[in-house]
C-alpha positions as CSV (number, residue, x, y, z in Angstrom):
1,X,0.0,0.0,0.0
2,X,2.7,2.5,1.2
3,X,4.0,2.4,-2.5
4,X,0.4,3.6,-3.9
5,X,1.1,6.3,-1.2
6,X,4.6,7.7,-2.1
7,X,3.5,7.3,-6.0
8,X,0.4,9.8,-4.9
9,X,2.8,12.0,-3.2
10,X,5.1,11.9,-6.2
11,X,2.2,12.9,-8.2
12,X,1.2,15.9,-5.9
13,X,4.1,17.6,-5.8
14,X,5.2,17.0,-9.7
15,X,1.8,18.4,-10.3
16,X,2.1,21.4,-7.7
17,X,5.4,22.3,-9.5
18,X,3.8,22.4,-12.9
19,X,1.1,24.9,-11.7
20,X,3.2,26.9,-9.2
21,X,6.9,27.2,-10.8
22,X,4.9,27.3,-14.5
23,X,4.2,30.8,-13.5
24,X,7.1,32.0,-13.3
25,X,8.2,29.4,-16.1
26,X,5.4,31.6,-18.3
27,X,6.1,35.1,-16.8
28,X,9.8,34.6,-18.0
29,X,8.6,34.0,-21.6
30,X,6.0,36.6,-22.0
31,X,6.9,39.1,-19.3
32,X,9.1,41.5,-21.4
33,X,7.1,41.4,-24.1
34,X,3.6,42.6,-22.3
35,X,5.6,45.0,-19.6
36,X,6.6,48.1,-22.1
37,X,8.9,49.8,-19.4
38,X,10.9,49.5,-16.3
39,X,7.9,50.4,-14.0
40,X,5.5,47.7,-15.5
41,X,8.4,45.0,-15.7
42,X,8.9,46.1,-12.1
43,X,5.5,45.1,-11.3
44,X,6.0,41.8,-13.3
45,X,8.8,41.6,-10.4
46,X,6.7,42.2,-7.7
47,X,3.8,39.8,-8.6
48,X,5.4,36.9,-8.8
49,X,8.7,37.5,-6.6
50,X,6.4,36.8,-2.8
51,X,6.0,32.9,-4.9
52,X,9.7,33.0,-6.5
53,X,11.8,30.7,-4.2
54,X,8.5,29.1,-2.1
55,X,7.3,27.4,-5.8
56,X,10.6,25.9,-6.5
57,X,10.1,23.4,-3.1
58,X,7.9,21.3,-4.8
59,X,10.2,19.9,-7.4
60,X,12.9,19.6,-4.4
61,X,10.3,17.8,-2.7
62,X,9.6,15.7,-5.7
63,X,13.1,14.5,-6.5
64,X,13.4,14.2,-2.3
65,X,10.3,11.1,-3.1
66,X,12.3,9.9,-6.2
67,X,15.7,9.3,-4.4
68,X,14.1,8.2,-1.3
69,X,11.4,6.1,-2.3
70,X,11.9,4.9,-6.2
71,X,15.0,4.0,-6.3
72,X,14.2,2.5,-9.9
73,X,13.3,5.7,-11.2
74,X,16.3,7.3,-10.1
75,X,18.5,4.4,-11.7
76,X,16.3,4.4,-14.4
77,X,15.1,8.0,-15.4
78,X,17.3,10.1,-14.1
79,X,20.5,8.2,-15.1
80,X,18.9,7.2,-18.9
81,X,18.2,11.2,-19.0
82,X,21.6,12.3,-17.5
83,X,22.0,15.2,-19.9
84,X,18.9,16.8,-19.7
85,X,18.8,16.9,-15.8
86,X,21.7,18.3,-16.2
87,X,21.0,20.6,-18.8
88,X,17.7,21.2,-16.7
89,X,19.5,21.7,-13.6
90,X,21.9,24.3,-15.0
91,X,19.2,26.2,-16.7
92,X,17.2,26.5,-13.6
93,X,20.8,27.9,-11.9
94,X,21.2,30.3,-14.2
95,X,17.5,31.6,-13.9
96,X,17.9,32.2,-10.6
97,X,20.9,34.1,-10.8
98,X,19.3,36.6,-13.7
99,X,16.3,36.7,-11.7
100,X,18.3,38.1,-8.9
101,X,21.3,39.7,-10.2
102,X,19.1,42.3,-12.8
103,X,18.1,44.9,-10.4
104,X,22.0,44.7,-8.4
105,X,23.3,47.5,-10.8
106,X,21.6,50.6,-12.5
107,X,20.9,50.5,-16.3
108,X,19.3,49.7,-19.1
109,X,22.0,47.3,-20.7
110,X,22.8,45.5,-17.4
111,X,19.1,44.8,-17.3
112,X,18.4,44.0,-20.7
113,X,21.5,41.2,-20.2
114,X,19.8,39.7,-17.7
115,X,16.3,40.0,-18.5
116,X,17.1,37.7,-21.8
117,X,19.0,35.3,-19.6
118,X,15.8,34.8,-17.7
119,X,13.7,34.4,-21.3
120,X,16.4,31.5,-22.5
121,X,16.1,30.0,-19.3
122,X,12.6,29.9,-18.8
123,X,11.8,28.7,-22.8
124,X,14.7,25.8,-22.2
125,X,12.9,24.3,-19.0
126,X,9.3,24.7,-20.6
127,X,11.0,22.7,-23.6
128,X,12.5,20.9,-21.5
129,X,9.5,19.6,-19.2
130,X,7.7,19.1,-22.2
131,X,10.0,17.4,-24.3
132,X,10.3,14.8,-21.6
133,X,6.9,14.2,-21.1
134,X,6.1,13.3,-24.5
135,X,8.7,11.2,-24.4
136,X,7.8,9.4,-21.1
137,X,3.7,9.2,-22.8
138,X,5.2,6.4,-25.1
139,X,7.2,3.7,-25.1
140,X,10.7,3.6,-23.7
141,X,13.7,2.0,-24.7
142,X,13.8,0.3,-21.2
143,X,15.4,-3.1,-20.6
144,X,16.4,-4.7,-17.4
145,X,15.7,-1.6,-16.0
146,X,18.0,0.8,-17.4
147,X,17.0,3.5,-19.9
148,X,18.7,4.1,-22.7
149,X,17.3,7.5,-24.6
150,X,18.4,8.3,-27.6
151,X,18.1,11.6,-28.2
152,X,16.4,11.3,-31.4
153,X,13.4,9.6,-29.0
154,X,13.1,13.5,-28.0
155,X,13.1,15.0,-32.0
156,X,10.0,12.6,-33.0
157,X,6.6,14.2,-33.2
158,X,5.1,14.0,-29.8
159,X,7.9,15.1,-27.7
160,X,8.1,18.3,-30.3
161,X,4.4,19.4,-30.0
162,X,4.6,18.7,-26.5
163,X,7.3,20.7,-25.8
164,X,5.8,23.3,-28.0
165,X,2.2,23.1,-26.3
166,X,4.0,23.5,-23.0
167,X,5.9,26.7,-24.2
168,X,2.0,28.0,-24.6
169,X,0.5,26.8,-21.4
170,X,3.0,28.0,-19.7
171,X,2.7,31.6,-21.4
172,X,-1.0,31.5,-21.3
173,X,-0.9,30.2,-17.4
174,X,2.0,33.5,-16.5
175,X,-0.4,35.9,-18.7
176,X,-3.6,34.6,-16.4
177,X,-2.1,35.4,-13.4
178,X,-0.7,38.8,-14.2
179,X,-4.3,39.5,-15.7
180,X,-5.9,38.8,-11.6
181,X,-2.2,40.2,-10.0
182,X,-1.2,43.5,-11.8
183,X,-3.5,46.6,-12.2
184,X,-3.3,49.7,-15.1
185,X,-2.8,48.4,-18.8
186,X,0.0,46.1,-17.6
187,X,-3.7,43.6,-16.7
188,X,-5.6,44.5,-19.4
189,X,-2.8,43.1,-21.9
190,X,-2.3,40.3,-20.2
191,X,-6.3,39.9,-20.5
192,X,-5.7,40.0,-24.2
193,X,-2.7,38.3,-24.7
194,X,-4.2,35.2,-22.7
195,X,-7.4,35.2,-25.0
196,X,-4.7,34.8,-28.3
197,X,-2.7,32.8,-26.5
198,X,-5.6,30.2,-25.2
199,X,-6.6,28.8,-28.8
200,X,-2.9,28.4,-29.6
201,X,-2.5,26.1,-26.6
202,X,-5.7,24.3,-26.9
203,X,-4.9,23.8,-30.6
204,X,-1.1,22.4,-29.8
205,X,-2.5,20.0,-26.9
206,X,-5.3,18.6,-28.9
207,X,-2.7,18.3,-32.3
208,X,0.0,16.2,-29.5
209,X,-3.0,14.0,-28.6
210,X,-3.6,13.0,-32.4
211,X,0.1,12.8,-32.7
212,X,0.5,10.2,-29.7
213,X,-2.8,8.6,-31.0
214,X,-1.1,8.0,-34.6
215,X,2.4,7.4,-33.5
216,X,2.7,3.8,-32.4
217,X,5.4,4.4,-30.1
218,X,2.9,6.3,-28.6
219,X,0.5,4.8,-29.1
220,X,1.5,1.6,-27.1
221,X,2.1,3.7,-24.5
222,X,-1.2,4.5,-23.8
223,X,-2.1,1.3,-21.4
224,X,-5.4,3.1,-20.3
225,X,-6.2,5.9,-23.4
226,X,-9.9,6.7,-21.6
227,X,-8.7,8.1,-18.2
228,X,-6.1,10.0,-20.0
229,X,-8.3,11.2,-22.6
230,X,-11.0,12.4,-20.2
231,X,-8.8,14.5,-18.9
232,X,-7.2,16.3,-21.8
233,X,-10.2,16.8,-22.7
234,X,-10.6,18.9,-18.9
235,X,-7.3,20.4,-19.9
236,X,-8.4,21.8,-23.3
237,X,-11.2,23.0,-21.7
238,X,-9.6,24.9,-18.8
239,X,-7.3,26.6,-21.4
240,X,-10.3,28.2,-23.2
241,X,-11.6,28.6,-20.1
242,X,-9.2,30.8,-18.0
243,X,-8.9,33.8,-20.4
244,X,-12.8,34.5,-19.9
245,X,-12.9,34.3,-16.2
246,X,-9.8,36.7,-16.0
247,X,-11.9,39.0,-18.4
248,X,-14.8,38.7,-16.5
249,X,-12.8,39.5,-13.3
250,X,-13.2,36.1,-11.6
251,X,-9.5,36.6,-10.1
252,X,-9.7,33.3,-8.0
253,X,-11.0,30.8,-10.2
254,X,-8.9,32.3,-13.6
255,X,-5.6,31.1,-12.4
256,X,-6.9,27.7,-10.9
257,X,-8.4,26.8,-14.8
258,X,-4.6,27.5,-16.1
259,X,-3.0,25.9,-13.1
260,X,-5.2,22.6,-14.3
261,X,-3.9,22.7,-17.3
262,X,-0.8,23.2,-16.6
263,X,-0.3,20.3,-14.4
264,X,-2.5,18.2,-16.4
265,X,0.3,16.2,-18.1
266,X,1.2,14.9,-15.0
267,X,-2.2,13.9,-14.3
268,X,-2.3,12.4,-17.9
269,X,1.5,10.2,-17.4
270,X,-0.5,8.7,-14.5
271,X,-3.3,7.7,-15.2
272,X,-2.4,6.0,-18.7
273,X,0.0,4.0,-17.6
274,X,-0.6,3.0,-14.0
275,X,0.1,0.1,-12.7
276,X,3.0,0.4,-14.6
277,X,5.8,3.7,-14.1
278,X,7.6,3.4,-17.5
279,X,6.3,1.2,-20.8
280,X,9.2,-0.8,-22.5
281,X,9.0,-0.8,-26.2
282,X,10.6,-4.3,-25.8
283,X,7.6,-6.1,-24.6
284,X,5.4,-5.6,-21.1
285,X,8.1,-8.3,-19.4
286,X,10.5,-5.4,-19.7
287,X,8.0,-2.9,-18.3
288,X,9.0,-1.0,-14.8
289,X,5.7,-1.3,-12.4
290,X,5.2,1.2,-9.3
291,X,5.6,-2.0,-7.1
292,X,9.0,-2.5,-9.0
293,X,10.3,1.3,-9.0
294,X,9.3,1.7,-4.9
295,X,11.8,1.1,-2.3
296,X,11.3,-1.9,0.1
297,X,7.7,-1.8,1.5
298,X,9.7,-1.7,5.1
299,X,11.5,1.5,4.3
300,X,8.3,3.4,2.6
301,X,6.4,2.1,6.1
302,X,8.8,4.0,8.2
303,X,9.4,7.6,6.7
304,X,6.1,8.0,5.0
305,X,4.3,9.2,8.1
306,X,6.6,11.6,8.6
307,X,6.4,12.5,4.5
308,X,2.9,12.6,5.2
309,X,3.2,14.9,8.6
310,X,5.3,17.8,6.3
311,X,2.5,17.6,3.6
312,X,0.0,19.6,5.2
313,X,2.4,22.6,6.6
314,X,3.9,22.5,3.1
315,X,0.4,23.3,1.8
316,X,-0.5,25.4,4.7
317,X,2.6,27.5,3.9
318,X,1.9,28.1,0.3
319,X,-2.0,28.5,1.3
320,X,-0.9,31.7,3.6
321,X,1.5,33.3,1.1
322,X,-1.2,33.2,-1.4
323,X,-3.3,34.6,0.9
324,X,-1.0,37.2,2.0
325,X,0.1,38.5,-1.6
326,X,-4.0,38.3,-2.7
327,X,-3.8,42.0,-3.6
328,X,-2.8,43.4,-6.8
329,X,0.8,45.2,-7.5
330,X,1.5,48.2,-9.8
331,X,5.4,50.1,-9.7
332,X,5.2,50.7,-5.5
333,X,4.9,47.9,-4.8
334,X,8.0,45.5,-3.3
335,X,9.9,43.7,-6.1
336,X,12.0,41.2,-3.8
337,X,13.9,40.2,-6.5
């Protein structure tokens, strides 16, 4: 049971990272382009810098489940997919540093550096995540438990559209939040940008789902297509969604329909392949089960109450912040970062 448990946990908190982190992910992308000066880009700043650091524990706290309780993951994933961690990794270094270091020195060019720093970060991660789960939809070249990617697995047609489509939710998700966070015309551009942006993503998510529906790598991949239709489906309609409640001023429920959709995928790896973790293309003797991936059932037993204990502050903390940083922010207000 305790591996259903950790695989839940794992679950949350990849999902929670998606929805949290893919703000900031999305502000990166499209925050110079909708903030036309140094007071509106400051307000970009100061709407998402009280979340900044807090969103980032939720991948910690994922890849804390992964090297604790699956060791076959780690041996598996993360060792198959070396250089993209690492490539992850680095990028996510280096957008911290531009994130912080832009404001340390007056001037437009220092600025400027840093500000495309933090757009070539941001796009490679959103690439990144979604490059890597269209390749983890389909069938893997997994045998005896070791991965072995090629990195042509990432050029074929689903990983592409899915790292395209999460480039748009992630812009779409950023511009729905600085619709409901920032005031002036700074909001009311990111109220239009999100309702161009919203048929752009739809269109890319639904185009991946035909692409993983006629690739038969894919294809095979899909142990349980119904679950994980259903909710694409849900995720499609969020997108279109969350552009009209921002319009119509529904400022708590806009950014919940992106955040769906943005953490959908995960939702969507799940459910079409559980029991199993990873689908071999070598036959479903070579396939990686939860079961299989999980640490000894002995091991799980002992921490997982205590995994389970830091759960609810972690939640409670993020509930509170969100709480406390409700309002909206214009050029006054605190930039942090």
């Amino acid at each position: 049971m305790w591996h259903i448990v950790w695989y839940t946990l794992l679950g949350l908190l990849l999902a929670g990272d998606l929805a949290l982190d893919g703000i900031t992910l999305g502000t990166g992308i499209v925050g110079r382009a909708l903030a036309r000066d140094e007071a509106e880009r400051r307000t970009v700043a100061a709407a998402t810098g009280p979340f900044f650091l807090g969103n980032e524990v939720w991948l910690i706290a994922a890849g804390g489940i992964v090297l604790g309780g699956f060791p076959g993951l780690e041996s598996s994933v993360i060792s198959g997919l070396y250089p993209l961690v690492v490539l992850a990794v680095g990028a996510l270094l280096v957008r911290e540093a531009a994130t912080q270091f832009r404001r340390r020195v007056p001037g437009a060019r220092w600025r400027g550096f840093w500000d495309g720093l933090v757009l070539l970060t941001c796009l490679l991660l959103a690439l990144t995540w979604g490059a890597l789960g269209g390749a983890l939809l389909g069938t893997l070249p997994l045998r005896g438990g070791h991965l072995d990617i090629d990195p042509s697995l990432l050029l074929r047609p689903v990983p592409v559209l899915s790292a395209l489509t999460a480039v748009a939710v992630f812009a779409l998700h950023a511009t729905v939040f600085l619709a409901v966070r920032a005031a002036g015309p700074l909001a009311e551009r990111a109220v239009s940008a999100a309702g161009r942006l919203a048929p752009a993503a739809a269109g890319l998510a639904v185009l991946t789902a035909a692409a993983a529906v006629a690739d038969g790598n894919a294809r095979d991949g899909l142990l349980s297509p119904l679950p994980a239709a259903l909710l694409l489906l849900a995720a499609v309609a969020a997108l279109l969604l969350a552009p009209r409640l921002a319009a119509h001023g529904r400022r708590g429920l806009a950014p919940l329909a992106s955040g769906f959709a943005a953490l959908a995928p995960v939702l969507i790896l799940g459910a079409a392949h559980y029991p199993q973790a990873l689908v071999s293309g070598a036959g479903p003797h070579e396939n990686l089960s939860v079961a299989e991936a999980a640490a000894d059932p002995s091991t799980l037993g002992v921490v997982g109450p205590v995994v389970l204990l830091v759960l609810p502050v972690l939640l409670a903390f993020q509930a509170m912040q969100w709480w406390a940083f409700r309002g909206r922010t214009d050029d006054r207000s605190p930039a942090y970062f």
